[in-house]
C-alpha positions as CSV (number, residue, x, y, z in Angstrom):
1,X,54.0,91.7,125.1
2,X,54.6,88.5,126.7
3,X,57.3,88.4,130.0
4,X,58.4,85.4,131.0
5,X,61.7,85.6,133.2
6,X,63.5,83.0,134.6
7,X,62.6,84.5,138.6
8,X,59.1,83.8,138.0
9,X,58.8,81.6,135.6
10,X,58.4,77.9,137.0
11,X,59.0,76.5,133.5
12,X,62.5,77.6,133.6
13,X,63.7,77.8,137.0
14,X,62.6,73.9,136.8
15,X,65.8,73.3,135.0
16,X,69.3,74.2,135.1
17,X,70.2,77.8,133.7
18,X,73.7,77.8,132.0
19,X,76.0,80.7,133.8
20,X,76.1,81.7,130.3
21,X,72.6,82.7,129.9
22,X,72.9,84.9,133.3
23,X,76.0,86.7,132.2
24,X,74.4,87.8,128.7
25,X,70.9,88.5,130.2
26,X,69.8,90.8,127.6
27,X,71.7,90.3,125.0
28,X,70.1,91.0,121.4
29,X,67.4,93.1,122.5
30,X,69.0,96.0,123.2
31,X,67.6,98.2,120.4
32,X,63.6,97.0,120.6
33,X,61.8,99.4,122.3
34,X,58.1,100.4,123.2
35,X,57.5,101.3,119.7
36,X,59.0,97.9,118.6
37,X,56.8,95.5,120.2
38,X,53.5,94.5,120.2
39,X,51.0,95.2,123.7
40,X,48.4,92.6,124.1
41,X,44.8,93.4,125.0
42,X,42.7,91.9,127.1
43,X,39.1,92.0,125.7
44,X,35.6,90.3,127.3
45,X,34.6,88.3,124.8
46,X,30.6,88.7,123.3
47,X,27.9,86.2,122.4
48,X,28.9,87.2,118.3
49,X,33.0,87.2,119.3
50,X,34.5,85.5,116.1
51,X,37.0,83.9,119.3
52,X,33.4,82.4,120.3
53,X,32.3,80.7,116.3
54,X,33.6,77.4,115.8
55,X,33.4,78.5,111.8
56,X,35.4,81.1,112.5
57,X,38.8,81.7,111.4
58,X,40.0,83.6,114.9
59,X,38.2,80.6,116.5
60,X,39.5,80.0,120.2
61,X,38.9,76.6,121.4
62,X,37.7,76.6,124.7
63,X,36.4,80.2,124.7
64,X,32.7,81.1,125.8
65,X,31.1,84.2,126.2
66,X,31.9,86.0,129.1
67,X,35.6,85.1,128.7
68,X,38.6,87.4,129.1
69,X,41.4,87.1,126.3
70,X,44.6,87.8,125.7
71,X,44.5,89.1,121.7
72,X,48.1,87.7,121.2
73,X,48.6,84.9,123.4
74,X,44.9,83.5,123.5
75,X,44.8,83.0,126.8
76,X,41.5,82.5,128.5
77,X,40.5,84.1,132.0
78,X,37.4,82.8,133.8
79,X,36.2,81.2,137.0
80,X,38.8,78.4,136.2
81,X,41.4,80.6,135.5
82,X,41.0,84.1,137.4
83,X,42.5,87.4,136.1
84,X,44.5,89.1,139.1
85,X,46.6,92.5,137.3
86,X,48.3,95.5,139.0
87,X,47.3,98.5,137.0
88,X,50.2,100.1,136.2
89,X,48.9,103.4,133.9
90,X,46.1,104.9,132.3
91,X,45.6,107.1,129.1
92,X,42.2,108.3,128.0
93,X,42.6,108.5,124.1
94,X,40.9,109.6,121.4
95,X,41.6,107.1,118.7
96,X,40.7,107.2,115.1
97,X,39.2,104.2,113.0
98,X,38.9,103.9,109.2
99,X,35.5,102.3,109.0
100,X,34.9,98.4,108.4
101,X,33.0,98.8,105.4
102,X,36.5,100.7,104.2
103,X,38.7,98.0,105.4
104,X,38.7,99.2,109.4
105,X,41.9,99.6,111.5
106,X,43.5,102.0,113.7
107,X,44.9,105.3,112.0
108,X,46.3,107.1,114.8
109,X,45.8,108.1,118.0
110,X,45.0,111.7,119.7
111,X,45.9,112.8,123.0
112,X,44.1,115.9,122.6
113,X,40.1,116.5,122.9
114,X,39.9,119.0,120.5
115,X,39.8,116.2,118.0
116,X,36.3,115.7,118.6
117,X,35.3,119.6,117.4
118,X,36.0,118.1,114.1
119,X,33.8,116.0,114.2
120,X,30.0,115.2,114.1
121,X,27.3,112.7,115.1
122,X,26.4,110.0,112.6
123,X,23.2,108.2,112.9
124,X,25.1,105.8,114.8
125,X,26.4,108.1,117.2
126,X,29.9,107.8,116.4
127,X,32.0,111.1,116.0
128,X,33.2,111.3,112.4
129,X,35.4,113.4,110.4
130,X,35.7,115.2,107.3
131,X,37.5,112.6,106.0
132,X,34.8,109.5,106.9
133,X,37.1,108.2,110.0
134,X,35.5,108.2,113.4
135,X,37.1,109.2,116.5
136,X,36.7,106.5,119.3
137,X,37.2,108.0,122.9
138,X,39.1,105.4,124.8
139,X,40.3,105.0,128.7
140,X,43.0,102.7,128.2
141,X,44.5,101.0,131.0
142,X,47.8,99.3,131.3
143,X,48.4,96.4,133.8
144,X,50.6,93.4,134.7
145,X,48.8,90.6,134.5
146,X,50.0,88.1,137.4
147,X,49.8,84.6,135.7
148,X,49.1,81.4,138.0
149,X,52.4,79.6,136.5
150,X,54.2,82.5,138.7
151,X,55.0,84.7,135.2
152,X,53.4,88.1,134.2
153,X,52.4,89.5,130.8
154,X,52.0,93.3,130.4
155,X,48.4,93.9,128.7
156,X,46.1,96.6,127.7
157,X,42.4,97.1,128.9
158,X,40.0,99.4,126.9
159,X,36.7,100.1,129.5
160,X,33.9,102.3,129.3
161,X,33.9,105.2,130.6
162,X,31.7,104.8,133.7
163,X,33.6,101.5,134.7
164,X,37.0,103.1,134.4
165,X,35.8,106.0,136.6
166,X,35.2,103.5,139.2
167,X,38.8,101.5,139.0
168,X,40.2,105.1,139.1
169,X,38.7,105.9,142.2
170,X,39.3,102.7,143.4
171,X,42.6,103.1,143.1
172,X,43.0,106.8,144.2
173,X,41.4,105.7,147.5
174,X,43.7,103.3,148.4
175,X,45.6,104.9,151.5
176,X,48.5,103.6,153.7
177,X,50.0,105.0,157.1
178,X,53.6,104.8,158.2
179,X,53.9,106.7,161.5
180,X,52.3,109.8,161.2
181,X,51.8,110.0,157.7
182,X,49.3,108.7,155.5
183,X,49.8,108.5,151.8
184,X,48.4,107.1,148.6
185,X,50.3,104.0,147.0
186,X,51.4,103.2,143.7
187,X,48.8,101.8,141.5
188,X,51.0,98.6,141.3
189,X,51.9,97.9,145.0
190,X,47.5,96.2,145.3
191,X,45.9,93.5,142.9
192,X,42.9,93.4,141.7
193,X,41.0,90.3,140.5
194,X,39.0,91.7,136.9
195,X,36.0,89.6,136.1
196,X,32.7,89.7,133.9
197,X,29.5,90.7,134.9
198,X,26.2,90.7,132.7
199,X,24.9,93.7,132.0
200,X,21.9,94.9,129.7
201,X,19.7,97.9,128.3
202,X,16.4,98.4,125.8
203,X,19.1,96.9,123.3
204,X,20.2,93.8,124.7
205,X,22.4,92.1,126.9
206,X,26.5,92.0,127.1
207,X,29.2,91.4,129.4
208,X,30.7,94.3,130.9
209,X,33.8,94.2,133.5
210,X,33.8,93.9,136.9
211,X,36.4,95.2,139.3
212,X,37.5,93.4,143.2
213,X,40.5,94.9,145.0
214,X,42.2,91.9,146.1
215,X,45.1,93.5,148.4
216,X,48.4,94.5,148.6
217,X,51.2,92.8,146.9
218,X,53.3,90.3,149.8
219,X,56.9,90.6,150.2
220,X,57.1,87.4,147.9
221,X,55.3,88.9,145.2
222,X,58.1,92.3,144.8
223,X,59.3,91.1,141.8
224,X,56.0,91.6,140.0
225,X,56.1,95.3,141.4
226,X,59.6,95.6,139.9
227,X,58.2,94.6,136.5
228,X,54.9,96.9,136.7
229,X,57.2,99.8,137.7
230,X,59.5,99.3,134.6
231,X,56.7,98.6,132.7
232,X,54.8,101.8,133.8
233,X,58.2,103.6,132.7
234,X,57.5,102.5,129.4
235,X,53.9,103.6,128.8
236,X,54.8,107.5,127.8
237,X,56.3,105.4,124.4
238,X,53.7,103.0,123.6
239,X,51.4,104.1,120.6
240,X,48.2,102.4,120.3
241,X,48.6,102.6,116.4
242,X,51.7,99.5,116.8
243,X,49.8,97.7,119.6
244,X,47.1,94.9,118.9
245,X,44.2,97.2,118.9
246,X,41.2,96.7,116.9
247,X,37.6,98.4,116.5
248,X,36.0,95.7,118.7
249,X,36.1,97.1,122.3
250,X,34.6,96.5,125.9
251,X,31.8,98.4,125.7
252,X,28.1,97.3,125.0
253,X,28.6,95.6,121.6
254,X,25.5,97.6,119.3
């Protein structure tokens, strides 16, 4: 889900707004909610990426291993273009894939672990069911992503579990002091600038995330902790089966 609003959006407060477009601010969407639309991901993108294979139909031109996209907008983050979010949730999931060689995709998403009891090992480790799906456990993080035009997109991250572990603590340590009392912040009110970092085992190499705190939000920059704050209001709704999810993922890709 792409924001763009005219506050932060340099494109459109470039030129005049009719009074007309103020008045009726919101107008039309009044009946599309979380379930209605459509959460990008963000995803680090491998040496066998089909984003990456000029002979590729999902071809992105411009992209490169060790790119960060956006699965809907195909927007590229890199050293040219840095991703700087405010992490506005997080879900760990348990989400359950047909398997590619039966078509693939996302049949529904569990909230509880005792999904995995029903299932067992397959030689590739995954956790499968009864009924040949696998169960895929997931910690899903939500974020704004602060764009350099001065507009924001709301996005998805799916990370490994060590890796999320860290940005969790990261971001319960964060403490601030007015007067006498000291108190933990809303995920939203710091930035953090997300990155990739090479990474490899007896299997091979990837790209894996990597995770710099880059402060607190300035006084200018409110109106992106507005928008993480609604946005974060919105998460309890959002259903990973109606978002753009696929079986590719974060993690090590074997």
């Amino acid at each position: 889900m792409t924001n763009k609003n005219e506050i932060s959006d340099k494109k459109n407060t470039d030129i005049a707004v009719p009074s007309a477009f103020i008045d009726d601010a919101g107008s039309g969407l009044e009946n599309i909610g979380a379930e209605d639309v459509t959460i990008p991901r963000l995803k680090i993108l491998q040496a066998l990426s089909p984003e990456v294979n000029k002979h590729d139909g999902k071809y992105v031109e411009g992209a490169a291993s060790g790119d960060i996209i956006n699965t809907v907008s195909s927007t590229l983050y890199n050293d040219d273009n840095p991703l700087v979010v405010l992490p506005v949730a997080y879900k760990r999931l348990f989400l359950e894939w047909t398997p590619r060689e039966s078509g693939g995709g996302l049949v529904a998403q569990h909230e509880d672990p005792e999904i995995l009891s029903k299932t067992t090992k397959n030689d590739m480790y995954q956790d499968v069911l009864e009924n040949g799906n696998y169960i895929q456990t997931s910690a899903t993080h939500f974020v704004l992503v602060i764009n350099k035009d001065g507009g924001y997109d709301t996005a998805m991250i799916s990370m490994a579990g060590k890796r999320s572990r860290t940005w969790n603590s990261m971001m319960a340590s964060v403490k601030m002091k007015q007067g006498d009392k000291v108190f933990t912040p809303p995920s939203f009110s710091h930035k953090y600038t997300l990155s990739c970092v090479q990474e490899s085992n007896d299997r091979g190499t990837w790209f894996g995330w990597g995770i710099n705190a880059s402060g607190v939000i300035t006084k200018d920059e409110m109106s992106y902790y507005e928008a993480a704050k609604t946005f974060a209001e919105q998460v309890g709704g959002i259903n990973l089966s109606q978002t753009s999810a696929t079986t590719e993922t974060a993690d090590a890709p074997f």
